[in-house]
Chimera marker file (.cmm) of the C-alpha trace (Angstrom):
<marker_set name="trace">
<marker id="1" x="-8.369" y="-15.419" z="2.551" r="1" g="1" b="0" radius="0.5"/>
<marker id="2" x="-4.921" y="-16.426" z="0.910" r="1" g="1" b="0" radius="0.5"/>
<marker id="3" x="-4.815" y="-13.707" z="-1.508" r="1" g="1" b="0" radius="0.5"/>
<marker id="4" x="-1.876" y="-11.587" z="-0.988" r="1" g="1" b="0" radius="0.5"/>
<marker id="5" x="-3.693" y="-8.411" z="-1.608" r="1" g="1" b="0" radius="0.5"/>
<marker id="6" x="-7.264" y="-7.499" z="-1.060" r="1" g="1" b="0" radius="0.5"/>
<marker id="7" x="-10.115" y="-5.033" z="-1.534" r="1" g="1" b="0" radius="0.5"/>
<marker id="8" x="-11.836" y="-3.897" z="1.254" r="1" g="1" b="0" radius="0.5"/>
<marker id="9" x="-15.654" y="-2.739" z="0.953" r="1" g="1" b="0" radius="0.5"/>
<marker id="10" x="-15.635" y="0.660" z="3.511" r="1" g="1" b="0" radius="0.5"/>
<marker id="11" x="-19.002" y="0.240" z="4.219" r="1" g="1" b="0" radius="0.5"/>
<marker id="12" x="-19.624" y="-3.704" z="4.066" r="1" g="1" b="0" radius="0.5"/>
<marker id="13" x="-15.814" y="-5.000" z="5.413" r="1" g="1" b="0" radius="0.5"/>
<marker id="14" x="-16.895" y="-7.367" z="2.179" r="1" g="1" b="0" radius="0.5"/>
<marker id="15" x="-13.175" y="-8.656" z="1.115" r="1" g="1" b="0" radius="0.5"/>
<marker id="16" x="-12.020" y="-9.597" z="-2.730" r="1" g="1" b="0" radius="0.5"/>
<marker id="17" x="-9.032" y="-10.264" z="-4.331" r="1" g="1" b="0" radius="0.5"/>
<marker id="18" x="-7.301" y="-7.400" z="-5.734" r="1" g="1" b="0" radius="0.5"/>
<marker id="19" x="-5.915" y="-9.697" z="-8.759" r="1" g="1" b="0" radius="0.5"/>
<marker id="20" x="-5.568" y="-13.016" z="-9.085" r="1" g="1" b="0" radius="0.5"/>
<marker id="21" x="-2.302" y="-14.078" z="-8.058" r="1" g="1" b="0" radius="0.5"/>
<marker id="22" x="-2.280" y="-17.614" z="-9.375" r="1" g="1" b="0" radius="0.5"/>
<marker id="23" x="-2.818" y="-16.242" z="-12.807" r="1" g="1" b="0" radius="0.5"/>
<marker id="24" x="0.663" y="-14.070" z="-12.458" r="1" g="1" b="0" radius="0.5"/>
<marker id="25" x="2.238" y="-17.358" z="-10.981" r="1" g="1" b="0" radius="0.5"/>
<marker id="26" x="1.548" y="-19.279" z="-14.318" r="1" g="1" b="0" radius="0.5"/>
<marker id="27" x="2.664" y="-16.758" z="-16.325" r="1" g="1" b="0" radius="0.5"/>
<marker id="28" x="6.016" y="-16.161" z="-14.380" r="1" g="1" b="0" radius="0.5"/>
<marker id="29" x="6.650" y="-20.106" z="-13.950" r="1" g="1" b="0" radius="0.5"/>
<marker id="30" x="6.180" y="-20.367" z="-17.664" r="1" g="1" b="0" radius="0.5"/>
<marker id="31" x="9.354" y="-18.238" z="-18.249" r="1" g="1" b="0" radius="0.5"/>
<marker id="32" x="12.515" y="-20.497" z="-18.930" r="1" g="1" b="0" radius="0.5"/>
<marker id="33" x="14.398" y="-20.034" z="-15.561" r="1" g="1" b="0" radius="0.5"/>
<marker id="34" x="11.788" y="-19.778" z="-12.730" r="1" g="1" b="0" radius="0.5"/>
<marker id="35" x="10.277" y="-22.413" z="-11.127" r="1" g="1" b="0" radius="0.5"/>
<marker id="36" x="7.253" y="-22.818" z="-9.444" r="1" g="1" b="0" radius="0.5"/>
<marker id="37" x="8.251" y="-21.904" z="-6.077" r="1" g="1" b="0" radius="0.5"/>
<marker id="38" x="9.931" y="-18.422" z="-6.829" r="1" g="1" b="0" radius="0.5"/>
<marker id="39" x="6.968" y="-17.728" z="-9.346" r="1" g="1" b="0" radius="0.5"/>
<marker id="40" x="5.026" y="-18.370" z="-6.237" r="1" g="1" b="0" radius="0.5"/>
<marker id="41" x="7.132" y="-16.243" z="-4.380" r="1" g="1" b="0" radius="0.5"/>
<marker id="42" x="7.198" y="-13.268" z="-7.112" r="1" g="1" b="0" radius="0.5"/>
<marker id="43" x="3.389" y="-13.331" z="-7.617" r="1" g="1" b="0" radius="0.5"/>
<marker id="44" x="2.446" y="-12.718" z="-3.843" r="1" g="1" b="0" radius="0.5"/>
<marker id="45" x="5.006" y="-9.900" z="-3.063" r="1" g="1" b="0" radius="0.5"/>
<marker id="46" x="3.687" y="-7.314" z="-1.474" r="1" g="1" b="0" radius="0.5"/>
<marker id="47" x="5.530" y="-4.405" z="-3.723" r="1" g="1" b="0" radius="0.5"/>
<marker id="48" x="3.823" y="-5.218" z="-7.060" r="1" g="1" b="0" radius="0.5"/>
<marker id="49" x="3.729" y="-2.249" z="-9.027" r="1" g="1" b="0" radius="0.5"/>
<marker id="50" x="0.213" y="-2.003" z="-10.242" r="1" g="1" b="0" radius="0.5"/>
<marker id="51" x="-1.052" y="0.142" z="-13.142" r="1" g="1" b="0" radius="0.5"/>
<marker id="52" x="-3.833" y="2.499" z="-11.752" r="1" g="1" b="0" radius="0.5"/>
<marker id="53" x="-6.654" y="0.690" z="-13.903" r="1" g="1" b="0" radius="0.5"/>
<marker id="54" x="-5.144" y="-2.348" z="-12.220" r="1" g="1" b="0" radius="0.5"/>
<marker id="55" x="-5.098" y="-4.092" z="-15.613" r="1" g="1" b="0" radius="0.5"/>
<marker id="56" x="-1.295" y="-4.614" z="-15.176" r="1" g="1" b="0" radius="0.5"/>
<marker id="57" x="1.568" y="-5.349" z="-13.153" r="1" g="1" b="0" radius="0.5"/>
<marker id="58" x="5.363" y="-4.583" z="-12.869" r="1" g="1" b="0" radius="0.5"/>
<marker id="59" x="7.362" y="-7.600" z="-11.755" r="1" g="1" b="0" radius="0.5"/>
<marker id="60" x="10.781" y="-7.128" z="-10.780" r="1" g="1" b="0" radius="0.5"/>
<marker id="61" x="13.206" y="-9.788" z="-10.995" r="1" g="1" b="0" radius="0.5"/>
<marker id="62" x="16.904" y="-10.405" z="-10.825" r="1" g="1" b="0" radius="0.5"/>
<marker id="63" x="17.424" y="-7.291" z="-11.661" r="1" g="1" b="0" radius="0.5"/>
<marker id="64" x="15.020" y="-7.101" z="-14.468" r="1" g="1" b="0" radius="0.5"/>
<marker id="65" x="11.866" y="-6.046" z="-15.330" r="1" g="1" b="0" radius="0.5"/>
<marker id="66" x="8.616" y="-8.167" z="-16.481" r="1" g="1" b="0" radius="0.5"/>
<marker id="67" x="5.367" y="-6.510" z="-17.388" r="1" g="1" b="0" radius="0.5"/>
<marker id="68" x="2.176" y="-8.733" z="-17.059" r="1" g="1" b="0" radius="0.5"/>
<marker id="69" x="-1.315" y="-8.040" z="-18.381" r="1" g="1" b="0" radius="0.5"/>
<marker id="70" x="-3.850" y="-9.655" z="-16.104" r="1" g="1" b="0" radius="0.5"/>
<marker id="71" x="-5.999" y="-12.235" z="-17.433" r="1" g="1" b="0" radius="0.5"/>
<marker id="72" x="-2.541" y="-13.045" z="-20.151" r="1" g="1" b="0" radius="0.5"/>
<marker id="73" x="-0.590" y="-16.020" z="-19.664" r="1" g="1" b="0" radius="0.5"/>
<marker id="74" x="2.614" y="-14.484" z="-20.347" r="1" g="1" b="0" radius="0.5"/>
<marker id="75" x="4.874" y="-11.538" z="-19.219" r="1" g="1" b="0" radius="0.5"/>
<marker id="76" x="6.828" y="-9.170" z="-21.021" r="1" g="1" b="0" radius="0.5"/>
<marker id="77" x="10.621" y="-8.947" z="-20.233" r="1" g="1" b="0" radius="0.5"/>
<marker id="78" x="10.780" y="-4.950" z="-20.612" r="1" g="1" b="0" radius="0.5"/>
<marker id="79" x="14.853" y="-5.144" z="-21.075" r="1" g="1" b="0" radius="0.5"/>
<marker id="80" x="17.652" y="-7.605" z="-21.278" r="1" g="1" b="0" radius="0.5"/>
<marker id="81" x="20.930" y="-6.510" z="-19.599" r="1" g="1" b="0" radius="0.5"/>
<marker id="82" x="23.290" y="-6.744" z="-16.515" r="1" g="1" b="0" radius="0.5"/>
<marker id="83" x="21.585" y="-3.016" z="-15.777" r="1" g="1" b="0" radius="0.5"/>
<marker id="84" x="18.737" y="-2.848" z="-13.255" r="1" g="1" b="0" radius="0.5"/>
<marker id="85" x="15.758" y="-0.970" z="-14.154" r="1" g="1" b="0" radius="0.5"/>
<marker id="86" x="15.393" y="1.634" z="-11.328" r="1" g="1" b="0" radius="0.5"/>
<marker id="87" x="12.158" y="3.157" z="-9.830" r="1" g="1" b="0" radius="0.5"/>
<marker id="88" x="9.824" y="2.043" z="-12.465" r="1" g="1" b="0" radius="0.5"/>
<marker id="89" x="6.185" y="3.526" z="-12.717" r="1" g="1" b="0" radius="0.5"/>
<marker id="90" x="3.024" y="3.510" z="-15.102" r="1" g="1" b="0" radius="0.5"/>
<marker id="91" x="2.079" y="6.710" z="-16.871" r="1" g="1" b="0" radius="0.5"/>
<marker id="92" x="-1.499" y="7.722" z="-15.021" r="1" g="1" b="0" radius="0.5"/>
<marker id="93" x="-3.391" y="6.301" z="-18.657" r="1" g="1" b="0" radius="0.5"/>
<marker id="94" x="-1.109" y="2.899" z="-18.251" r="1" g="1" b="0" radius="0.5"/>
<marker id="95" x="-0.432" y="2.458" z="-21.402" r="1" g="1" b="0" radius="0.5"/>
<marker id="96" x="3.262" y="3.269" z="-20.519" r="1" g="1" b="0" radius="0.5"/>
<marker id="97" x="6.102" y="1.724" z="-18.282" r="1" g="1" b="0" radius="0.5"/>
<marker id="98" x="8.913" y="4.268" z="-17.525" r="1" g="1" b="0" radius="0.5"/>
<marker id="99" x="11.953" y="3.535" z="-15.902" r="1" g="1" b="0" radius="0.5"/>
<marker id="100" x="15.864" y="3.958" z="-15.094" r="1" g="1" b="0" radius="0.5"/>
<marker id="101" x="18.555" y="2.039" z="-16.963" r="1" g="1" b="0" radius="0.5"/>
<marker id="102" x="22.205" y="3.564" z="-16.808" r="1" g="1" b="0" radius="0.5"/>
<marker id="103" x="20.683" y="6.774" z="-15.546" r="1" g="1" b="0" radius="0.5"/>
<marker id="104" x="18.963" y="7.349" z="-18.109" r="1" g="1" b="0" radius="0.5"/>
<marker id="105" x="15.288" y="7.638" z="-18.460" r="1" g="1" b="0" radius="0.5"/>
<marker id="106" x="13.133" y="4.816" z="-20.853" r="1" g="1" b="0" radius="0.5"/>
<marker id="107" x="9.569" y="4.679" z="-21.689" r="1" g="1" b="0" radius="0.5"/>
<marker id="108" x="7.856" y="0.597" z="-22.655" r="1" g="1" b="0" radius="0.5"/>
<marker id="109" x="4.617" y="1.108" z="-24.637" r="1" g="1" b="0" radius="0.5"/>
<marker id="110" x="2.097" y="-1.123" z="-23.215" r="1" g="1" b="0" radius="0.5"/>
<marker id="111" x="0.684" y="-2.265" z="-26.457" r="1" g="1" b="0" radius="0.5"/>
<marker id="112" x="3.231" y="-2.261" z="-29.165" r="1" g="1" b="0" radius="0.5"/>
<marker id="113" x="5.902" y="-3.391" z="-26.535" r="1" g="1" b="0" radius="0.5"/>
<marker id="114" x="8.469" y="-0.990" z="-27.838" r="1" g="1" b="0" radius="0.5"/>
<marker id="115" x="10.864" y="0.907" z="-25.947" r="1" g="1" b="0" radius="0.5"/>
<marker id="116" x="12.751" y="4.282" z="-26.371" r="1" g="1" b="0" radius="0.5"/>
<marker id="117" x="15.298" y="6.517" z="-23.916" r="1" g="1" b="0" radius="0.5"/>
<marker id="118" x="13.372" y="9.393" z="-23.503" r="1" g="1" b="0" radius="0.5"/>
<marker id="119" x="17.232" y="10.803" z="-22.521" r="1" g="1" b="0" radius="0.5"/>
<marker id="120" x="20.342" y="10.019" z="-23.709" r="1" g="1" b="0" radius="0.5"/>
<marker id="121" x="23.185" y="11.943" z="-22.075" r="1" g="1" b="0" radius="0.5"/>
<marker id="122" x="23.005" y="10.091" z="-18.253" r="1" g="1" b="0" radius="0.5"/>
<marker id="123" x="25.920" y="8.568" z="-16.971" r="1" g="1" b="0" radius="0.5"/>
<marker id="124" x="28.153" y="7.651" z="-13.791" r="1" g="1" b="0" radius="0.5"/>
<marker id="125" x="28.338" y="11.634" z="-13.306" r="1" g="1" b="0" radius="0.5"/>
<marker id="126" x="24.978" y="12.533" z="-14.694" r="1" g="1" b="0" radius="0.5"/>
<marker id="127" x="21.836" y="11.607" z="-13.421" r="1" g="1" b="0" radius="0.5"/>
<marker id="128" x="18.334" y="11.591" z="-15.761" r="1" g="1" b="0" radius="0.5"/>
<marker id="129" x="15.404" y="11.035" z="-13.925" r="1" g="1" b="0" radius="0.5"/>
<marker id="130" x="17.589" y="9.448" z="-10.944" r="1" g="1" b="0" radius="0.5"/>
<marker id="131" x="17.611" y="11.098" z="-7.509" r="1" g="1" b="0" radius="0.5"/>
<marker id="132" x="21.313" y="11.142" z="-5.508" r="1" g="1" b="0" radius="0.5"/>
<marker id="133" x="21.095" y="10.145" z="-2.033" r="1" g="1" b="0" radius="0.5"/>
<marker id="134" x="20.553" y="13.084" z="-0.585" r="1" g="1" b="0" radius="0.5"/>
<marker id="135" x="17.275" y="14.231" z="-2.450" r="1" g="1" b="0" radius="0.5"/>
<marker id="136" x="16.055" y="10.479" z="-1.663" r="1" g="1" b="0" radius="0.5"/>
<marker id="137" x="17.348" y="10.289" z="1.293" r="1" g="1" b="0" radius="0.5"/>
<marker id="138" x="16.105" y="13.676" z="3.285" r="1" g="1" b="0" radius="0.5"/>
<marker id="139" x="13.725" y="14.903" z="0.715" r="1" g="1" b="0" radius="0.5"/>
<marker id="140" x="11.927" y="12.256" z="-0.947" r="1" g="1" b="0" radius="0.5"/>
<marker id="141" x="11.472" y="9.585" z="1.438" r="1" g="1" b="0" radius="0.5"/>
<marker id="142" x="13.865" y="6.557" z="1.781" r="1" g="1" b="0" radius="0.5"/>
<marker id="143" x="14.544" y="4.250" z="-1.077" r="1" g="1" b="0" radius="0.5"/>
<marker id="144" x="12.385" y="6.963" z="-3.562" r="1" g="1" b="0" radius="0.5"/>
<marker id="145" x="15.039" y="7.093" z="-6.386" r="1" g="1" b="0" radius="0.5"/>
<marker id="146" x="12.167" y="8.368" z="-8.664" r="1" g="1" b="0" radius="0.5"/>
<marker id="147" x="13.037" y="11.971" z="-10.004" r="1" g="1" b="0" radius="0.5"/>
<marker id="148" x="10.570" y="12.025" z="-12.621" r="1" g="1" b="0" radius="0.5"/>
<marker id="149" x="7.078" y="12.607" z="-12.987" r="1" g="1" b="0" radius="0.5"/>
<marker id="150" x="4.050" y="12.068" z="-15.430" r="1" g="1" b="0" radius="0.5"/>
<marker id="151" x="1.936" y="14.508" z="-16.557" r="1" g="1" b="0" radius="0.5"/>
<marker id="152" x="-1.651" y="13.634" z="-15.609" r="1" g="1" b="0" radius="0.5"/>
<marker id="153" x="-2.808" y="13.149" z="-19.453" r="1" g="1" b="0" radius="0.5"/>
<marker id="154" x="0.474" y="10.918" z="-19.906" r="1" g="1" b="0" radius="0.5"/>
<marker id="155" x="1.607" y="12.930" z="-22.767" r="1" g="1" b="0" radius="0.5"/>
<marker id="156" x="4.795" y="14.513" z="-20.930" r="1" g="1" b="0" radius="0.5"/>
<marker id="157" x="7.535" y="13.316" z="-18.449" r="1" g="1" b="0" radius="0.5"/>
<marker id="158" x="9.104" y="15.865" z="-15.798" r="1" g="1" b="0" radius="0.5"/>
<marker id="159" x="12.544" y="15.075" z="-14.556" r="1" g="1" b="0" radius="0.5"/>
<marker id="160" x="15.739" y="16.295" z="-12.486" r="1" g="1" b="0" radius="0.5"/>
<marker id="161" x="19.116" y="15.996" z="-13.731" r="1" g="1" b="0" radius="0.5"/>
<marker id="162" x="21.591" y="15.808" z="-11.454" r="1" g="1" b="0" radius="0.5"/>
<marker id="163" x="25.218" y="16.529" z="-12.341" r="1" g="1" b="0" radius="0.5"/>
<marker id="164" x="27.340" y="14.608" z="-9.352" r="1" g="1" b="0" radius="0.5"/>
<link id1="1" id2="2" r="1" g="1" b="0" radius="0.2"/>
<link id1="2" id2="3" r="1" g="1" b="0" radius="0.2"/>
<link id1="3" id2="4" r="1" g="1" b="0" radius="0.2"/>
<link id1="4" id2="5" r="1" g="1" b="0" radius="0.2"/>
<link id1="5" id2="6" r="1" g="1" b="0" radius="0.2"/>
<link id1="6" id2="7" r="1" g="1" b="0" radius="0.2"/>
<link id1="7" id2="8" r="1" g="1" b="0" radius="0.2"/>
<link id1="8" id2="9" r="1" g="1" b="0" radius="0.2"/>
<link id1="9" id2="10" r="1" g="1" b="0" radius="0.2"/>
<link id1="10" id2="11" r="1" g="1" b="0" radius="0.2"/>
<link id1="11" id2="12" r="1" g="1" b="0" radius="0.2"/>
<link id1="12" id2="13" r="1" g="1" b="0" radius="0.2"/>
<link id1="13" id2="14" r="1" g="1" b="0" radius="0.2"/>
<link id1="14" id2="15" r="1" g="1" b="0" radius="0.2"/>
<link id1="15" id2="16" r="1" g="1" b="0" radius="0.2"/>
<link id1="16" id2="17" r="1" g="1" b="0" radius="0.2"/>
<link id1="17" id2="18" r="1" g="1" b="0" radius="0.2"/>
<link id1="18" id2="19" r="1" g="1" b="0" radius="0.2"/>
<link id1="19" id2="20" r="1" g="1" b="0" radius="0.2"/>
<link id1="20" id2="21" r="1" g="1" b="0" radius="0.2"/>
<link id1="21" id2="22" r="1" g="1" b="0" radius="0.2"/>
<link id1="22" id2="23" r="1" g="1" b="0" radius="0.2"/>
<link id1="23" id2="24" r="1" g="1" b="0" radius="0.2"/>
<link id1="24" id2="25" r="1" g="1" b="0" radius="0.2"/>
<link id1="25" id2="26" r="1" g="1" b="0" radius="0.2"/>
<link id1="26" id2="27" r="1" g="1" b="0" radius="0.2"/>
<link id1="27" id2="28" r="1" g="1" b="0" radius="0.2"/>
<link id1="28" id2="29" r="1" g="1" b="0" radius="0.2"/>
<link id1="29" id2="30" r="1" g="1" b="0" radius="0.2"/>
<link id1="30" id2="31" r="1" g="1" b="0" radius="0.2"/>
<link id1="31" id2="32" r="1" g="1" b="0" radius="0.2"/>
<link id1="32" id2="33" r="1" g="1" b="0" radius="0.2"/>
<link id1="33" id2="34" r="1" g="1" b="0" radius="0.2"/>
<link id1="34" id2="35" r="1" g="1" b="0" radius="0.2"/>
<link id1="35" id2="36" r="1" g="1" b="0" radius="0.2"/>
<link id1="36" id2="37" r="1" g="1" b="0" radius="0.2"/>
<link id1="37" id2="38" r="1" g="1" b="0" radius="0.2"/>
<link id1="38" id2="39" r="1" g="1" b="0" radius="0.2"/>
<link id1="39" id2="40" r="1" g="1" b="0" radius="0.2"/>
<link id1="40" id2="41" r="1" g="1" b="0" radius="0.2"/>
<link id1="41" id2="42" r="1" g="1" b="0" radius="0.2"/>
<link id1="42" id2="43" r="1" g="1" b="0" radius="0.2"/>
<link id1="43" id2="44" r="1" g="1" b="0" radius="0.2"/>
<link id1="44" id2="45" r="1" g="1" b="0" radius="0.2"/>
<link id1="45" id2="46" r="1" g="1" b="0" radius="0.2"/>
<link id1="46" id2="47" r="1" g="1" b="0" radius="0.2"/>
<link id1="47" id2="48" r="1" g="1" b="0" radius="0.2"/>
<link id1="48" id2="49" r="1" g="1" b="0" radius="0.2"/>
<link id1="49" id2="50" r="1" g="1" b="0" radius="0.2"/>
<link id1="50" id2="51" r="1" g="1" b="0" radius="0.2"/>
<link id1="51" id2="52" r="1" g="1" b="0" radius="0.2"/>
<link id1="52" id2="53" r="1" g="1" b="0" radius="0.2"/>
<link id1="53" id2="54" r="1" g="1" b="0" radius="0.2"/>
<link id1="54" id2="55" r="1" g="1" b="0" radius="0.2"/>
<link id1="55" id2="56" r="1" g="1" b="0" radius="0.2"/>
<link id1="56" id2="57" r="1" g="1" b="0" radius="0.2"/>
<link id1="57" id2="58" r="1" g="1" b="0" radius="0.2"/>
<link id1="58" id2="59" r="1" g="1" b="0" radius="0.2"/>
<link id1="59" id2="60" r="1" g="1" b="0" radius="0.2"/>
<link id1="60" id2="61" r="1" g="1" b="0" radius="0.2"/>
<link id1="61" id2="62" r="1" g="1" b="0" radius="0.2"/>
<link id1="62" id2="63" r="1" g="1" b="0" radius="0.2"/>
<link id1="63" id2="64" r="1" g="1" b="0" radius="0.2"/>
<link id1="64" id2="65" r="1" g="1" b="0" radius="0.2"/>
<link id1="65" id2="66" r="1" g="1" b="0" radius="0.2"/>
<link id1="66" id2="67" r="1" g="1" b="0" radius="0.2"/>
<link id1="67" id2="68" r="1" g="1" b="0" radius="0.2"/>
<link id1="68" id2="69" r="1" g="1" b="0" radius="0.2"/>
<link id1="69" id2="70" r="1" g="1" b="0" radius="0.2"/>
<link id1="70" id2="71" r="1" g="1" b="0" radius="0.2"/>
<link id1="71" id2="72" r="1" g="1" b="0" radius="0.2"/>
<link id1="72" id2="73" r="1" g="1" b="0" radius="0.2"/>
<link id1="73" id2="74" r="1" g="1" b="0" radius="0.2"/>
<link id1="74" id2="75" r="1" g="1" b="0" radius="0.2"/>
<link id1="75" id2="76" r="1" g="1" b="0" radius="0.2"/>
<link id1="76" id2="77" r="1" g="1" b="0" radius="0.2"/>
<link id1="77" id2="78" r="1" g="1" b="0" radius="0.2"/>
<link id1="78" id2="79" r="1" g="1" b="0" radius="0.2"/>
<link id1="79" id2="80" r="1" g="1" b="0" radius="0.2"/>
<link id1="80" id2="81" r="1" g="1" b="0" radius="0.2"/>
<link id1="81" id2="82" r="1" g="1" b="0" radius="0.2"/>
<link id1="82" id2="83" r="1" g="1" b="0" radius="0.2"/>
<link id1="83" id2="84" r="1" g="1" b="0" radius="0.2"/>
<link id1="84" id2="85" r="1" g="1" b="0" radius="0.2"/>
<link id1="85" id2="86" r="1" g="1" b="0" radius="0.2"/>
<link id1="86" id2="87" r="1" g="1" b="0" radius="0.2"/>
<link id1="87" id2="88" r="1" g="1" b="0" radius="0.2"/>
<link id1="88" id2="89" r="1" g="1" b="0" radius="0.2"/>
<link id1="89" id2="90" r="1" g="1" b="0" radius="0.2"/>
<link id1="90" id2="91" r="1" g="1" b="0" radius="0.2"/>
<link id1="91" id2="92" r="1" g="1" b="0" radius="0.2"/>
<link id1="92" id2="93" r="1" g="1" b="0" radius="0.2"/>
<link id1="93" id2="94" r="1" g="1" b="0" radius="0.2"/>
<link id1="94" id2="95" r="1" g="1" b="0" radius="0.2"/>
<link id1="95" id2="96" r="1" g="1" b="0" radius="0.2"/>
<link id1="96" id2="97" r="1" g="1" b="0" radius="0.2"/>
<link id1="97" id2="98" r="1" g="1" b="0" radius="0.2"/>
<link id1="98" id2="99" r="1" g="1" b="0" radius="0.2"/>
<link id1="99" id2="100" r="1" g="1" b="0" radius="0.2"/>
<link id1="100" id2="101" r="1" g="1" b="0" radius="0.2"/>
<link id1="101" id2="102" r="1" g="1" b="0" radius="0.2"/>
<link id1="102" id2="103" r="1" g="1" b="0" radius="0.2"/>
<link id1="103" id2="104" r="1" g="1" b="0" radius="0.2"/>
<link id1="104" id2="105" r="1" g="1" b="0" radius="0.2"/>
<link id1="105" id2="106" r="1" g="1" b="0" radius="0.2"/>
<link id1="106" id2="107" r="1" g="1" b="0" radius="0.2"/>
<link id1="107" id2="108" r="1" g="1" b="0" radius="0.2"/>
<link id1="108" id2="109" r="1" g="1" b="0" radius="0.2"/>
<link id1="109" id2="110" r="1" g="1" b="0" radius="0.2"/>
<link id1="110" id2="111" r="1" g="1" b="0" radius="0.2"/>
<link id1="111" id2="112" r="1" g="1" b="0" radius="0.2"/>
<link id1="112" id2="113" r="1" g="1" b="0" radius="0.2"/>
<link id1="113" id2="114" r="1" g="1" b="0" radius="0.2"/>
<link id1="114" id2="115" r="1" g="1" b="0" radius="0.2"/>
<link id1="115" id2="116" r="1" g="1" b="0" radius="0.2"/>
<link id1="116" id2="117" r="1" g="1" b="0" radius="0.2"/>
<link id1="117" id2="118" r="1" g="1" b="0" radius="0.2"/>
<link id1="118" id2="119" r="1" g="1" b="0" radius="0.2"/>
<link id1="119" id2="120" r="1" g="1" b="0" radius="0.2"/>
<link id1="120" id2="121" r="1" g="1" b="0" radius="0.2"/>
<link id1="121" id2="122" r="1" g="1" b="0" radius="0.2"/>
<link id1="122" id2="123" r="1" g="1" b="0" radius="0.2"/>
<link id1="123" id2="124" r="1" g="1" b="0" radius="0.2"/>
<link id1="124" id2="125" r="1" g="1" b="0" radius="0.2"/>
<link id1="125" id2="126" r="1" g="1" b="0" radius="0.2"/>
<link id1="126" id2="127" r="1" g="1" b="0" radius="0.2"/>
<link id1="127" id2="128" r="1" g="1" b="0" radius="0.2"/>
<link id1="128" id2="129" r="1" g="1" b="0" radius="0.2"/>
<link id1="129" id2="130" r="1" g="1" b="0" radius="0.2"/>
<link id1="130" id2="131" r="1" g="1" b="0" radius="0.2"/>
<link id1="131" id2="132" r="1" g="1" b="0" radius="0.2"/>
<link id1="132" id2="133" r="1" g="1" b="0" radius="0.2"/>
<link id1="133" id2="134" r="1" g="1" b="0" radius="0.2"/>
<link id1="134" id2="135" r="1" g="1" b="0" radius="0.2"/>
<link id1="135" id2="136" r="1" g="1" b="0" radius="0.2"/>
<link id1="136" id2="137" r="1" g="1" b="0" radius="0.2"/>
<link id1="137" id2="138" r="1" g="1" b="0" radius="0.2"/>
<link id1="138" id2="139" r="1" g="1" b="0" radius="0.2"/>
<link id1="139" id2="140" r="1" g="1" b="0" radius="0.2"/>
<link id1="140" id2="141" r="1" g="1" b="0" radius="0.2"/>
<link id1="141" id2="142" r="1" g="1" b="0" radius="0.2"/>
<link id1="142" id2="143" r="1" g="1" b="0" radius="0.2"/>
<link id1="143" id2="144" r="1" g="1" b="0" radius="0.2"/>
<link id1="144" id2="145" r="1" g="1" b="0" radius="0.2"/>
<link id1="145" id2="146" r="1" g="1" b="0" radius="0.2"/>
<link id1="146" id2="147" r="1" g="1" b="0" radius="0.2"/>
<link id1="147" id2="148" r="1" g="1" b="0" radius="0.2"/>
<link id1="148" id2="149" r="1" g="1" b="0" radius="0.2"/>
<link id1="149" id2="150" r="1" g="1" b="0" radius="0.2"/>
<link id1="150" id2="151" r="1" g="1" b="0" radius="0.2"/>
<link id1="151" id2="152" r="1" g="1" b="0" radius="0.2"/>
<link id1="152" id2="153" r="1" g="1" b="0" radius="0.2"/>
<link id1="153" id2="154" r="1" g="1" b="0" radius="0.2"/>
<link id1="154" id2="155" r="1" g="1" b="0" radius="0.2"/>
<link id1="155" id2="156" r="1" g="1" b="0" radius="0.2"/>
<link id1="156" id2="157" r="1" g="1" b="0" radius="0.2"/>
<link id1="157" id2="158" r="1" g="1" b="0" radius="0.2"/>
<link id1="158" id2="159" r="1" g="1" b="0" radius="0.2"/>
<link id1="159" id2="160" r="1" g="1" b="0" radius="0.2"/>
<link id1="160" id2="161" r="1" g="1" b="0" radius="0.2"/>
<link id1="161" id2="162" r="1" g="1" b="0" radius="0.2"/>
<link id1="162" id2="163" r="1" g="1" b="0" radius="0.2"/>
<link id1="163" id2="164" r="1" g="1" b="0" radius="0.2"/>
</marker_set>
């Protein structure tokens, strides 16, 4: 098959597409600066963030952040800055995006597409939600910058603040 990502029936070894990758490719190339080939390129990447319904995706890009509905033929640009967005995650219900931007923690509602810093006082010495090297590195698994978690129902967000 040349979808990027499958399903694979257990008992029948029956394979589908997980999504349909073309779909996020016309909605990517339809943003003002990508062309075909990198939307190409972005849609069949192996480290999509999918939302647990798989209804949506998390695109990164550049340094930013694009959420895209499946089945929509656009995506969302979650923020606008020189910033990245760091270890970004659904909520378990999906209906949120959180993420890291200048250490600080920020939550995208799906469906009114409005975001809020669920902390405020982050900065080059103090970490919100971000993990320092060492907690990534030999407690968390490599490149696992994530130090917050969702509560199951989605209604609360656990973090670590690290002062460096």
């Amino acid at each position: 098959t040349d979808d990027p990502v499958v399903m694979v029936h257990a008992r029948s070894q029956q394979k589908s597409p997980l999504y349909s990758w073309e779909l996020l490719r016309d909605a990517l190339a339809a943003l003002p600066d990508v062309g075909h080939e990198e939307a190409s390129q972005l849609a069949r990447r192996p480290d999509l963030k999918l939302s647990q319904n798989r209804a949506n995706a998390l695109v990164c890009r550049n340094r930013d952040l694009f959420l895209y509905r499946f089945g929509d033929k656009h995506v969302s640009h979650l923020s606008s800055s020189q910033d990245p967005e760091v270890a970004p995650d659904f909520s378990p219900d999906g209906r949120f995006v959180s993420f890291i931007k200048q250490n600080n923690i920020h939550i995208f509602n799906v469906n009114t597409e409005q975001r809020r810093a669920l902390t405020i006082d982050g900065s080059a010495d103090v970490l919100c939600g971000r993990l320092t090297w060492v907690y990534q590195e030999e407690l968390y698994g490599r490149n696992n910058f994530r130090g917050y978690w969702w509560s199951p129902n989605s209604r609360k967000v656990a973090f670590l603040t690290t002062d460096c």
